[in-house]
N, C-alpha and C positions, 0 to 999 in steps of 0.2 A: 310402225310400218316396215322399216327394215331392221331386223333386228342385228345385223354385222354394227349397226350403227349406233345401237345401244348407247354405249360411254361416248359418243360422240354430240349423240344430243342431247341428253340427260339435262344441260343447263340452259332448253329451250323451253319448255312446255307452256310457258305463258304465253307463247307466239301465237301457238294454235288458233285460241279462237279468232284472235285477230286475224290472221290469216284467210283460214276460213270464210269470214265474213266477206272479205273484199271478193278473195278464190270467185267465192258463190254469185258474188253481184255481175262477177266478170264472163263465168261463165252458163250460167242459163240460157236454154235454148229459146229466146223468145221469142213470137212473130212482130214483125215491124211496124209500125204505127202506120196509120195510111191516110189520116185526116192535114190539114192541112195547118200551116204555122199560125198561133195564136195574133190577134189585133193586137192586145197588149197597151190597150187603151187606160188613159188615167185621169183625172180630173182636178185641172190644177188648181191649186190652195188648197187641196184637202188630203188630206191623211192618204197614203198609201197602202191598202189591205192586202198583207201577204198572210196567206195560210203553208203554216207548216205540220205537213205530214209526217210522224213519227211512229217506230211500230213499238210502241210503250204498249203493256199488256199483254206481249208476246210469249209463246211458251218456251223462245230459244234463247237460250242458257245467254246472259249479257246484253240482250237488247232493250230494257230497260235502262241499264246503265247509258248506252251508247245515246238514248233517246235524252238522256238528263245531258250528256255532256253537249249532245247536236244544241238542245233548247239554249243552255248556258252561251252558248258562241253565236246563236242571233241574236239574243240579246244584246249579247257585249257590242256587237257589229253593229244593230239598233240605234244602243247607248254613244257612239262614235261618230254616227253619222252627225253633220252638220248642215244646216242648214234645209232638213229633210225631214217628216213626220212619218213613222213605222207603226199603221195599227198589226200589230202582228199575234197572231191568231192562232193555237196549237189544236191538232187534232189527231187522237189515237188512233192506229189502224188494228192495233195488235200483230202486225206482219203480217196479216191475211190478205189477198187479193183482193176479195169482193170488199171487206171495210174498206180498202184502201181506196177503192171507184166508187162510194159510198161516202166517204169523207171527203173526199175531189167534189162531187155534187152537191154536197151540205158545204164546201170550203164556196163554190161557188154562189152559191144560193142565198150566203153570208154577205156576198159582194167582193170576195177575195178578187183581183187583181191579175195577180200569178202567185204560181202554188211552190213551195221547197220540199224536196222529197218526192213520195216517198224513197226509202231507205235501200231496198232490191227493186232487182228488173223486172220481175214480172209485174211485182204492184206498180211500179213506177211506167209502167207500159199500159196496164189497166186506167191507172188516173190520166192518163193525159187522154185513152181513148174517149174517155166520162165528159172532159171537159174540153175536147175540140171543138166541138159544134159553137160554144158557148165565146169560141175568143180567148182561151186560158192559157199561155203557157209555162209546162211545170219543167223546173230546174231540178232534176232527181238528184243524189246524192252514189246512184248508181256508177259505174265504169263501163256498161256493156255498150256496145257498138253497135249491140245488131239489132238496138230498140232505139236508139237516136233517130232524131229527124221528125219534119210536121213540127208539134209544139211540143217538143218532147227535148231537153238539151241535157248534157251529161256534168256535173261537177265533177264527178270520179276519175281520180287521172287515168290513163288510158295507155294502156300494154304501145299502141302505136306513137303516143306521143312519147314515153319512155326511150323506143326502142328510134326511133328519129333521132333524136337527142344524139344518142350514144352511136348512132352510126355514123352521123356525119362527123362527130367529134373524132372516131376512131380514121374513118378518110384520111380527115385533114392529118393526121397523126400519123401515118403512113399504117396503118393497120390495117390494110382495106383487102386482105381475102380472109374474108368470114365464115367459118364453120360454124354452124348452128345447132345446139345439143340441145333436148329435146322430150320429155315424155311423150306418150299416146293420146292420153286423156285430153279432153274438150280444152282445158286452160292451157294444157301443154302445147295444141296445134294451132289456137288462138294465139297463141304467143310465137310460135313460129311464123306463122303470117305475118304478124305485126311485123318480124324481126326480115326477114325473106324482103318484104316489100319497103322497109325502111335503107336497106340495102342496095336495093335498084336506084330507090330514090337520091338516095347519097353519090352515089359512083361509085363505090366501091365495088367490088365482086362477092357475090354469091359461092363459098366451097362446098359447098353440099350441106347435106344435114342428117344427122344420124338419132334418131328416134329410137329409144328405151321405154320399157314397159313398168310399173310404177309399183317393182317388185323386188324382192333381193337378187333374185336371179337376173333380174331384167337389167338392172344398174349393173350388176356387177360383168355380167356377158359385153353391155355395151363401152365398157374401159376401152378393151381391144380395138374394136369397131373404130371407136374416138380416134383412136393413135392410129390406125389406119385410113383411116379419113384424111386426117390431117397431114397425114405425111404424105400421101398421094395426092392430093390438093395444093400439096403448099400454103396449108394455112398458116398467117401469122394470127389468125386471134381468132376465140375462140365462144361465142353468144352462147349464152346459159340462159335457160327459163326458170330453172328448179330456186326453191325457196329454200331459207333454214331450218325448216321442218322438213322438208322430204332430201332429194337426193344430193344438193348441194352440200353439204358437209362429205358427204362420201365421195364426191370426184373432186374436191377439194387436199382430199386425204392419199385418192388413189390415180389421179393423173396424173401428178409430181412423181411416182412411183413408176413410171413405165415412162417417165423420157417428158411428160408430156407441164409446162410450168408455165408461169409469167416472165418467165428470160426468153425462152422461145417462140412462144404463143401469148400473145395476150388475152388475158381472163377478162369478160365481159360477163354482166349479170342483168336479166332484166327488172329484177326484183331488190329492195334492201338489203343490203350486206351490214348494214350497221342497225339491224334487228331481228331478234335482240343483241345488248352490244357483244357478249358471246361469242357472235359467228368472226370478229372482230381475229379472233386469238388464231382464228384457224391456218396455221401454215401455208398452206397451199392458196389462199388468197392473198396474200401477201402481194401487193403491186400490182390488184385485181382490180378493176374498174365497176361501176355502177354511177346511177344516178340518183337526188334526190331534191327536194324543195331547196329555196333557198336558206340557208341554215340561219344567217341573219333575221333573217322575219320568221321564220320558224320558233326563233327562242324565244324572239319581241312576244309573237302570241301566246307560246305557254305559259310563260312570265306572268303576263297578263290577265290569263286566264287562272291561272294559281293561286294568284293574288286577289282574284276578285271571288270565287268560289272556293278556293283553300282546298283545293285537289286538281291533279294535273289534265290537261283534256284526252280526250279519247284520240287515236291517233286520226278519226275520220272527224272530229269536232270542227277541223279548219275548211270544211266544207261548207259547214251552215254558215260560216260568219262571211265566206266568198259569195253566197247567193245574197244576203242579207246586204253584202257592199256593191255589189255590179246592180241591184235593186236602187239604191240610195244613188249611186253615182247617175244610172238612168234617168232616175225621178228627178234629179237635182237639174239636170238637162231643159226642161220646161215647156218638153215635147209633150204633143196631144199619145201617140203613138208612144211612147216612152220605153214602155215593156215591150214592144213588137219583135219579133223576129230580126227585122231587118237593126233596130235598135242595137240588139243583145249582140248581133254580131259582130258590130261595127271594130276597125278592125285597130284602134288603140290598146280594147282590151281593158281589164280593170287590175285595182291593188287588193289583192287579198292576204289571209292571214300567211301565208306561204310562199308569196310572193308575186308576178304577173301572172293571169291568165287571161285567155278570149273565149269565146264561143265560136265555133264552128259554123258554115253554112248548112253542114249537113247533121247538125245536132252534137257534133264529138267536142272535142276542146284542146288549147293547146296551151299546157302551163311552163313556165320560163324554169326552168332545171337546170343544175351547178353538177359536174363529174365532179365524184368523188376517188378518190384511190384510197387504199386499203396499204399504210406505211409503218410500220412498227404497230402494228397492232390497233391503228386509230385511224381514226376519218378526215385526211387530209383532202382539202378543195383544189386542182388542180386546174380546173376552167369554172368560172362564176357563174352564176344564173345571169341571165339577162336581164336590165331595170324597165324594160323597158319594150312596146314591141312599135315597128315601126307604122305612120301614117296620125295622121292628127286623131286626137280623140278628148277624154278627159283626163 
């Protein structure tokens, strides 16, 4: 994409598709579901039928794989549960839309329960439209916000629950005039939002936000812009959207170069900075901030999962085993209603492979996140994920 960047990302390219994948889940224009939240009814002493949607058979490059790693991690989560019986149920969509509200109806028809998946927004906006009427709700494996809600809830961590995290972290820290950097594109003004609104939310201030176009020319014009932004703002820090594949190495390289660093400004990222671990080495992050799962439970499940399949999981795998434990933990409860809306909500929250998360009232989610800093080249923890969220639950 930009080729000034050539030698700078050269030892990324496996990123891409991963990348990619989430990119795409996150930013799809979908329309929003309009049926209303799932009964979520179950029938106690007997088996719990979860259908999991998967787009095995798909023509795009890796989604098979992704589909064996998701299967592998309900399983394990299945295999874990105590004192709870999982008929669990797999069905290809091929990542097509129509399979995928076609497998929702046969997943229902089966006597599925609630449905996991599917994998993007659009299918995952199609199946729950299939199975509203019916009482179903599907936990997608999706990030998009703007298909949440009704019986539709998101696993996919979520650009606002990210950018919350890290603003109020950066508040309390005294870094609270925030510049917001920026592309054009759909994921770049989505992520500006998230970051914009996570900002108010916190107390901090809002310094403006300076928007780049997702081009050589376009990054490199907007250096200047940044450092005058920021110096007529008085910003001390500085929200980044951009990922390790696109412009993030280049203003990592070229802000330090014009005045602009992590002594004056503090570097905030919405995205991975310890992927791949590469982006790691880059100077200019150096004492940069970002967020991610909690690293403790994080290793617990690859570990686990390593050992039990003898390959590492997909970086989206620890999604299926969170739908596969918030299902078990529910069921274990010995509610008629168990699955329901009002259920999934509740606001304890469950343990998943990555550490706390809850469900949203309005579909979204909010996972318990650890700041990282970027200190000699490694991923030091400087505030912990949280164990825990507050109000009674399980």
């Amino acid at each position: 994409m930009f080729a000034v960047l050539s030698s700078i990302r050269k030892p990324f390219p496996k990123l891409v598709g991963i990348l990619s994948l989430v990119w795409l889940a996150a930013c799809e224009p979908i329309a929003l579901t309009t049926a209303g939240a799932g009964k979520g009814n179950v029938k106690l002493g007997e088996p719990v039928k979860v259908a999991l949607l998967l787009p095995r058979g798909s023509a795009i490059d890796g989604d098979n794989t992704i589909s064996d790693s998701l299967e592998n991690a309900a399983r394990l989560a299945v295999a874990d549960l105590q004192g709870v019986e999982i008929d669990l149920r797999v069905y290809a969509t091929a990542g097509d839309v129509a399979r995928a509200q076609t497998a929702a109806r046969q997943a229902v028809a089966d006597g599925a329960q609630v449905i996991l998946g599917p994998l993007r927004a659009e299918a995952a906006n199609a199946a729950a439209v299939a199975v509203a009427a019916d009482g179903v709700n599907v936990l997608t494996f999706s990030n998009n916000t703007t298909i949440s809600g009704g019986n539709l809830f998101l696993l996919g961590s979520t650009f606002q629950n990210t950018a919350n995290r890290l603003a109020y972290y950066a508040k309390r820290s005294g870094k609270d005039r925030i510049l917001v950097v920026h592309d054009e594109e759909i994921g770049g003004q989505l992520g500006k939002a998230a970051i914009t609104q996570a900002i108010a939310r916190s107390g901090a201030t809002f310094a403006g936000a300076v928007g780049y176009e997702r081009s050589q020319q376009g990054v490199t014009s907007a250096v200047q812009r940044i450092k005058a932004a920021a110096q007529a703002s008085s910003a001390n820090a500085i929200f980044m959207t951009s990922t390790s594949d696109a412009a993030l190495p280049f203003y990592a390289q070229m802000l330090p170069d014009v005045g602009i660093n992590n002594t004056n400004t503090q570097f905030i990222g919405l995205s991975r900075w310890d992927v791949p671990a590469q982006t790691l080495q880059l100077s200019g992050l150096q004492g940069g901030w970002f967020a991610m799962p909690d690293p403790t439970k994080s290793t617990q499940f690859a570990e686990r999962f390593s050992s039990a399949y003898s390959t590492p999981p997909h970086p989206l795998a620890g999604l299926a085993y969170d739908g596969i434990a918030a299902v078990g933990a529910l069921a274990k409860s010995g509610k008629r209603d168990a699955l329901s809306a009002a259920s999934l909500t509740q606001g304890a929250g469950f343990q998943g492979a990555n550490g706390i998360f809850r469900f949203n009232p309005d579909g979204t989610n909010e996972r318990g996140l650890a700041i990282a800093q970027v200190q000699d080249k490694k991923v030091v923890i400087i505030d912990q994920a949280p164990k825990s969220f507050s109000g009674a639950g399980f």
